[in-house]
C-alpha positions, 0 to 999 in steps of 0.5 A, a space after each residue: 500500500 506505501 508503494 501504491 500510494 508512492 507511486 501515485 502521488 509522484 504520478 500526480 507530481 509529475 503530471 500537474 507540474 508538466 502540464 503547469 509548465 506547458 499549459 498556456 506556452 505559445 510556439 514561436 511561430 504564434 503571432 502576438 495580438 497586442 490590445 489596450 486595457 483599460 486601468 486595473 486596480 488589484 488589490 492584495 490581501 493576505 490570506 488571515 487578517 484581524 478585523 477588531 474581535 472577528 478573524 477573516 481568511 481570504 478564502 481565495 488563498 485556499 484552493 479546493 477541489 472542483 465541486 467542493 463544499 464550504 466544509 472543504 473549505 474550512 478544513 483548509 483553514 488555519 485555526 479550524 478543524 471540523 471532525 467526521 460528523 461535521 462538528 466544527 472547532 474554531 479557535 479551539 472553542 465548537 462553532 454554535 451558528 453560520 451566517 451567510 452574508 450576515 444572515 441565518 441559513 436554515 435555521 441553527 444546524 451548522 451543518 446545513 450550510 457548510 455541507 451544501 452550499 459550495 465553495 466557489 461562492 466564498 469570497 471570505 470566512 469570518 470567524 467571530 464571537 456573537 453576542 445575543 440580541 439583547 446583549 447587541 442592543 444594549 452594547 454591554 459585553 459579558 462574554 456570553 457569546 456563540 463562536 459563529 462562522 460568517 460566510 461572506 459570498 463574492 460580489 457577482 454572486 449577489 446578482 444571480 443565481 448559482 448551485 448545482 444539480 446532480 445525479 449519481 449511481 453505482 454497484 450494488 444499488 448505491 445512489 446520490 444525487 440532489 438539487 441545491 438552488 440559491 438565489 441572492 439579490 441584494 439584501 434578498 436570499 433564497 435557496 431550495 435544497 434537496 439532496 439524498 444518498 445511501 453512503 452515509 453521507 447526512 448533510 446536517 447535524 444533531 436533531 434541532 429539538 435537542 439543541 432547543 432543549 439544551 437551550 432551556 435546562 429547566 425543559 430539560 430537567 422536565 423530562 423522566 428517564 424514559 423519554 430521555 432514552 428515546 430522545 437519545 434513540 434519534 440519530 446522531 445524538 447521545 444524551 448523557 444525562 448524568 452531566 446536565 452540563 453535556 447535554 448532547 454530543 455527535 458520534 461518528 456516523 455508523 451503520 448503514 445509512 439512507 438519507 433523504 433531507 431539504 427544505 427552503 430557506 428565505 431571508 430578505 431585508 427590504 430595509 433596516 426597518 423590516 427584516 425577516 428570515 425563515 426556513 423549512 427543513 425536512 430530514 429522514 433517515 434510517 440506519 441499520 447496524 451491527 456491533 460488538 461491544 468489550 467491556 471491562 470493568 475493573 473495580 476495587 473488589 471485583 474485576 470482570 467483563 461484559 460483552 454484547 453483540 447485536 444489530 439494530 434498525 432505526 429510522 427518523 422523520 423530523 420537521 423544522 421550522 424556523 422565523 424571525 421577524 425584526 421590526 424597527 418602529 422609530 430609532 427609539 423602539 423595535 420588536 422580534 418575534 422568532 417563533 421555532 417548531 419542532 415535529 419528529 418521529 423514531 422507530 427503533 428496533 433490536 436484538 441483542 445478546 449479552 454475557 458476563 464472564 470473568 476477566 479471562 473468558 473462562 467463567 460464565 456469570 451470566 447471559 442474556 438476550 433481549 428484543 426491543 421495538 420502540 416509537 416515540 413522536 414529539 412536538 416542541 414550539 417555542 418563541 421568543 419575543 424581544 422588545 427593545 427601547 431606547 431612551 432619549 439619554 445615552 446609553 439608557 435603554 430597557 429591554 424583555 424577552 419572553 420565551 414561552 415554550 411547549 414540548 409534547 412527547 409520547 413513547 411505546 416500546 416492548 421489551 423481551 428479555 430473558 437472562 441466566 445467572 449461573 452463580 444462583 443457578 436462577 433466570 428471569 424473563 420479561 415480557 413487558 409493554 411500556 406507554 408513555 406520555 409527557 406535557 411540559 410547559 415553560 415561561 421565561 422571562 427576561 428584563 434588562 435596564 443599562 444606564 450610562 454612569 459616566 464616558 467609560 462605565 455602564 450598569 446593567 440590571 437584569 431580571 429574570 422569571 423562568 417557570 417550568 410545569 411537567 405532568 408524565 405518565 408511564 404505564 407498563 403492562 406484563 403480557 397474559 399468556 391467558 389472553 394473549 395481550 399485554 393487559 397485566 399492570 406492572 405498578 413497579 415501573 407505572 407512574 404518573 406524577 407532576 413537576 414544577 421548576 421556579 427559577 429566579 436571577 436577579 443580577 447587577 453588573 458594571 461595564 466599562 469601556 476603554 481604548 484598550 480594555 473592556 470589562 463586565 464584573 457583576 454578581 447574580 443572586 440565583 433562587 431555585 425551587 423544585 417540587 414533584 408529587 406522585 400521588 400514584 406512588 406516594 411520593 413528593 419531591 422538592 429542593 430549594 436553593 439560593 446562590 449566589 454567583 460572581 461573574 468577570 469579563 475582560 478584553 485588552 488590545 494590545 494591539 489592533 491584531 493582538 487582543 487577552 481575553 478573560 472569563 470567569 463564569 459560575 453557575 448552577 444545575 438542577 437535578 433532572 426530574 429522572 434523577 430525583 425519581 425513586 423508580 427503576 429503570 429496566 430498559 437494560 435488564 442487568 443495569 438498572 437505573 434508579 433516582 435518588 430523591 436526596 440530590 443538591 444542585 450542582 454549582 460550577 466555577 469556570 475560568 479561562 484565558 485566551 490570546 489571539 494574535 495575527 501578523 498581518 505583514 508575517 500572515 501569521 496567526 497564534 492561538 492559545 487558551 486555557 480553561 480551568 473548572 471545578 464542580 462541586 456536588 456534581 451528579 455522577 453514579 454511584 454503582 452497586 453490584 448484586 449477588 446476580 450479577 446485576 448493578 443498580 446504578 443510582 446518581 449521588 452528589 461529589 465533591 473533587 471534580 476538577 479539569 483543565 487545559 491548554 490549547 495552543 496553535 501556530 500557522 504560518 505561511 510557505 513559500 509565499 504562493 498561499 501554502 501555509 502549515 498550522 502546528 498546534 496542540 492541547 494538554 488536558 486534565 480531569 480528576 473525579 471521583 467514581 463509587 462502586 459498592 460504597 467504596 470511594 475512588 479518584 480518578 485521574 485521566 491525561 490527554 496529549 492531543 497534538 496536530 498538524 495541516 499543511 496545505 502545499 501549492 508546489 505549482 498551479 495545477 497541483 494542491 497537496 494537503 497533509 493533515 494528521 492528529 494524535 491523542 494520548 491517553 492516560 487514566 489512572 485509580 487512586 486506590 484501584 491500580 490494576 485499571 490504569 491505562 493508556 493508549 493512543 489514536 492516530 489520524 492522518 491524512 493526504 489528499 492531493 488535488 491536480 489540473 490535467 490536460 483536456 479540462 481533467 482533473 484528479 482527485 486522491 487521498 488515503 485517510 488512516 487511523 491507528 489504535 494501540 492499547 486497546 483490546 487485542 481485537 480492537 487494535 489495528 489500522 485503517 486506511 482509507 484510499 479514496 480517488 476520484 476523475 473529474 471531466 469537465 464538459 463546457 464548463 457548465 456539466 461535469 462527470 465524476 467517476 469516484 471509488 471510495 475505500 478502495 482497499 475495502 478496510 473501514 471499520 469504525 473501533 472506538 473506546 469510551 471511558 466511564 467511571 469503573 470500565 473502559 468499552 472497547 467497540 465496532 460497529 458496522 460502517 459503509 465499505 469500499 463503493 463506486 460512484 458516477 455522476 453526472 453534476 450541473 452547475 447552475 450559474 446565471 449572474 447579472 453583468 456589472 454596468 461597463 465603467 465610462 
């Protein structure tokens, strides 16, 4: 395979620079026609710049492939990186929003806009920290901000029309194809996009109701443990509701994948009066999946395996769509109204087998299998409503938002299981059908009054209401084998209860603002009231509390290019309603989960540093951060292992949780022709602690991660980018040392993009990951040989003949890390695919006016 891929790259050297060479050489013998041009202003700008707080990249300094997506672009950028599932990371902080020309495109989801809209439209990227609407209105920065991406497109492109239509298939009935319409007229845009593949390609990100519900704790902590299981069942999401602070996260795509997802997309600015933005977007996806999963626990008193393998079914509906309206009566008074909804279905089927055995395989504990099927459907809609008024003196104005929101949820699943636990010499079974049904309703309110005090300082006083009311119903039935149905009630796992979150903010906060430096120091005074009620189960819950939480930000200009950022946040988390419950949960049936009614909120201090500096004579940029936490009375897990071999895992509070780290990044040009290298890497430590039969431990864990992208422009006709990251890791047990352990990941990549002759070009690259440390099994590398011929037909169609993993090796192995195990697993991924399409590039600009 080195020799292979040796072979092709000194091939694609060989050729592109020939051609660059020849291409465009006139013979002697060429007559020379001379023609007077009219005056040519060229403007050099250099490839990263600092413009205030935003950094901006000359997207033309960074050559992509033919047909490429904005994603392409960024991953050429130095101080960004985007992972598989299209998460971006910029300046070390994930990327919340993309803007295009300042506006909202479909709605939220990042993904949409840098996966669809294609490249060539960029003429810069902008990369910036955006302050709420509030927070702009009244000008007061309290680093509350979203990393956003804006998207700037070339001038032409706002005359027209542009995208493109295309239309692939190949073996084994692999298909992909779409249509990407958008239509830009000044303050005007307009884009239509539908697109569909069964090569695991997504085209958009997590679920846009887990984002609206992450948005809105008190929602959140609304919901019982079932119908944050089938919340989790949506694709691409996993909810760790142990860390309210972690709501949700992406994985890597896995299984077998269909996808089909568009929508519309709307914005116009008749004047800066009026502005309005809206979107519609649709996605269905279903996946079916095989895997392996190698658990090891390694805990003070008992060491021991679990192993399950099983396949899986999924598929998931989901509607969007998103408004928001801006109207500006006079330059004293305006009002936005952003209304979202949400509509999704998920169907869920399995099979699984699963054993326990001892650490070297020779003695069966215990084994089982259970059959799962599951549907949930759910609507969420929620608005907010800001009004805005200024007064006559400068600098006083008041502001309130009103957000009310609405999630309903419904849920039914069957579970079969059946399990044997040898040591008793016993088994159990299970036949059970589960309905479930929440209603929660949510008010927040939000009110901000500033006054100038003096040149440099301002007050801020804010006021904040936000009221949360659950009711939830869960009703398991046993099946009758006397009847044949599920008309048995099962009272142990029923129940029908309400909850009820108040929580009041009161804050005061002084600005001030300098040449050099910009600061907001404030504190908050944070009252929270919980109460749930069973009258089914005869319980009742409630908690109230009363913090109070500082909070510092601080910008200083060294420099127009060299800025010091500090932050300090502190805030609290409530207990889930799912955590607080005393009622099992037995959708795994030798891990069980049960709520502790006894739990505190959790209050989280955070500080971090960061210095951005960029050279703009150098076309250097340097990036470094540092971030230090702790947690105290953090919800983690407490685990308690039965004489059957079953844990009940219930959540407790802990002290000792704390975490830090360093990023830092240089790039830097070469050669002067755009070629750059970005070096950069992130140093990271948590420690925290972990309960496994009330016996307590501390656990320590390191992380090295180091990287590296170079892109290469050894001649015109030739891009070469070579990209590589690694990551140590180490995890060690204060009390239990026979767990430590440490292991590396490695990835890197080449890809190399050539011009050829007869409007050709070539695309090759080889993606490889490395694990070590991990279970003999899951310890291999991966190497994926993608390569792809591009013809283009008069300059409108193009054919592309592509083959994806060509050596036929990916595989998905990854490793998690929990309190008392480590889970080695693999899952089924696509394999090596053929692919011909035939893309359309719609492209219809209007001409600029001659210059006289």
């Amino acid at each position: 395979m080195r020799n292979f891929t040796a072979f092709l790259i000194t091939g694609l050297l060989f050729t592109a620079h020939s051609y660059g060479q020849t291409k465009g050489t006139p013979s002697a013998d060429t007559a020379i026609k001379i023609k007077n041009l009219k005056e040519v202003v060229v403007e050099s700008r250099p490839p990263v710049r600092m413009k205030g707080d935003t950094v901006e990249y000359n997207a033309s300094q960074y050559k992509t492939r033919d047909n490429a997506v904005v994603e392409d672009l960024l991953k050429k950028l130095p101080g960004v990186k985007v992972d598989q599932s299209g998460n971006i990371i910029a300046q070390g902080e994930t990327v919340g929003k993309i803007l295009v020309d300042g506006k909202e495109f479909f709605g939220n989801d990042p993904a949409i806009a840098t996966k669809n809209l294609p490249a060539d439209m960029v003429d810069k990227i902008q990369v910036l920290d955006k302050m709420s609407d509030q927070e702009e209105f009244t000008g007061i920065d309290d680093g509350n901000k979203v990393k956003t991406i804006n998207i700037v497109t070339k001038k032409d492109r706002k005359r027209g029309y542009f995208g493109n239509v295309s239309a692939g298939a190949g073996p084994d009935g692999k298909y992909e194809g779409g249509i990407n319409i958008n239509s830009f007229a000044g303050q005007q845009q307009f884009s239509v996009l539908f697109k569909a593949n069964n090569v695991n390609k997504s085209g958009f990100s997590a679920s846009e109701l887990i984002r609206m519900l992450s948005s809105n704790p008190e929602l959140f902590n609304n919901l019982p443990a079932a119908a944050i299981a089938e919340l989790s069942k949506m694709k691409g999401v996993h909810i760790n509701s142990d860390d309210p602070a972690e709501r949700a996260e992406l994985t890597r795509p896995t299984g077998l994948n269909n996808t089909q997802y568009g929508g519309v997309n709307y914005n116009n600015d008749w004047s800066d009066a009026l502005k309005l933005r809206s979107s519609y977007f649709y996605n269905r996806f279903t996946s079916a999946n095989r895997y392996n999963y190698n658990r090891h626990y390694q805990l003070p008193d008992t060491v021991y395996k679990y192993l399950q393998q099983g396949r899986s079914l999924q598929a998931n509906i989901n509607h969007q769509v998103n408004t928001s309206l801006d109207v500006k009566f006079n330059k004293y008074n305006s009002l936005k109204i952003s209304p979202a909804f949400n509509s999704s279905t998920t169907e869920l089927s399995s099979l699984r087998d699963y054993t326990s055995t001892t650490v070297d395989g020779k003695q069966l504990l215990n084994a089982g299998m259970q059959q799962l099927t599951s549907h949930t459907a759910n609507n969420n809609f929620t608005a907010d409503v800001l009004y805005r008024h200024r007064f006559h003196k400068p600098g006083r104005t008041i502001s309130m938002t009103v957000t009310p929101q609405y999630l309903q949820l419904k849920n039914s699943s069957l579970n079969v299981s059946r399990n044997q636990y040898i040591n008793l010499h016993a088994e159990d079974t299970l036949d059970q059908a589960i309905a479930g049904n929440s209603t929660t309703y949510s008010l927040n309110n939000k009110l901000i009054y500033t006054e100038q005090l003096s040149r440099h300082t301002a007050l801020r006083l804010t006021e904040q209401l936000n009221v949360s009311k659950g009711d939830y119903e869960q009703l398991a039935r046993n099946y009758n084998h006397a009847d044949g149905t599920y008309s048995l009630p099962d009272f142990r796992y029923s129940d029908r209860y309400e909850n009820t979150i108040i929580r009041n903010v009161s804050d005061v906060s002084i600005a001030g603002n300098y040449k050099r430096l910009n600061y907001t120091v404030g504190v908050s005074l944070e009252n929270s009231t919980q109460e749930a009620r069973s009258d089914d189960r005869q319980y009742a819950l409630s908690g109230s509390y009363n913090t109070f939480l500082p909070h510092l930000y601080a910008r200083y200009r060294f420099a127009k290019t060299r800025h010091l950022r500090m932050q300090y946040v502190s805030q609290v988390s409530l207990p889930g309603i799912s955590q607080l419950r005393p009622i099992e949960d037995i959708s795994d049936p030798l891990y069980i989960r049960k709520g502790t009614p006894g739990l505190r909120q959790a209050v989280n201090h955070e500080v971090s540093l960061a210095y951005l500096s960029n050279n703009m004579y150098r076309s250097t940029f340097t990036n470094i951060q540092l971030r230090l936490s702790t947690t105290h009375h953090q919800f983690t897990d407490g685990y308690t292992t039965d004489s059957a071999g079953k844990q009940i895992i219930s959540p407790v509070n802990a002290n000792g949780y704390y975490s830090g780290s360093l990023h830092g990044e240089y790039s830097f040009p070469l050669m002067g022709n755009g070629s750059s290298l970005t070096m950069g890497t992130q140093l990271a430590y948590n420690r925290f602690p972990s309960y496994f039969n009330a016996m307590a431990d501390m656990i320590r864990q390191w992380t090295v991660t180091p990287d590296l992208n170079l892109n290469y422009y050894p001649v015109n006709s030739l891009t070469i980018n070579l990209r590589g990251n690694a990551s140590w890791s180490k995890r060690s047990s204060e009390f239990n040392k026979a767990s430590d352990q440490q292991y590396w990941f490695f990835n890197y990549a080449l890809e190399t993009i050539a011009t050829l002759p007869w409007s050709m070009s070539m695309e090759a690259g080889i993606d490889c990951y490395t694990t070590t440390g991990l279970n003999a099994a899951y310890n291999n590398t991966v190497a994926l040989l993608n390569t792809a011929l591009i013809k283009d037909i008069g300059g409108r169609y193009a054919l592309r003949l592509e083959a994806r993993d060509l050596l036929n090796q990916n595989n998905s192995f990854n490793r998690i890390s929990r309190n008392g195990y480590t889970e080695d697993r693999q899952n089924v991924v696509q394999g090596r695919y053929y692919m011909l399409s035939l893309i359309y590039k719609v492209r219809n600009f209007k001409k600029q006016p001659p210059i006289n």
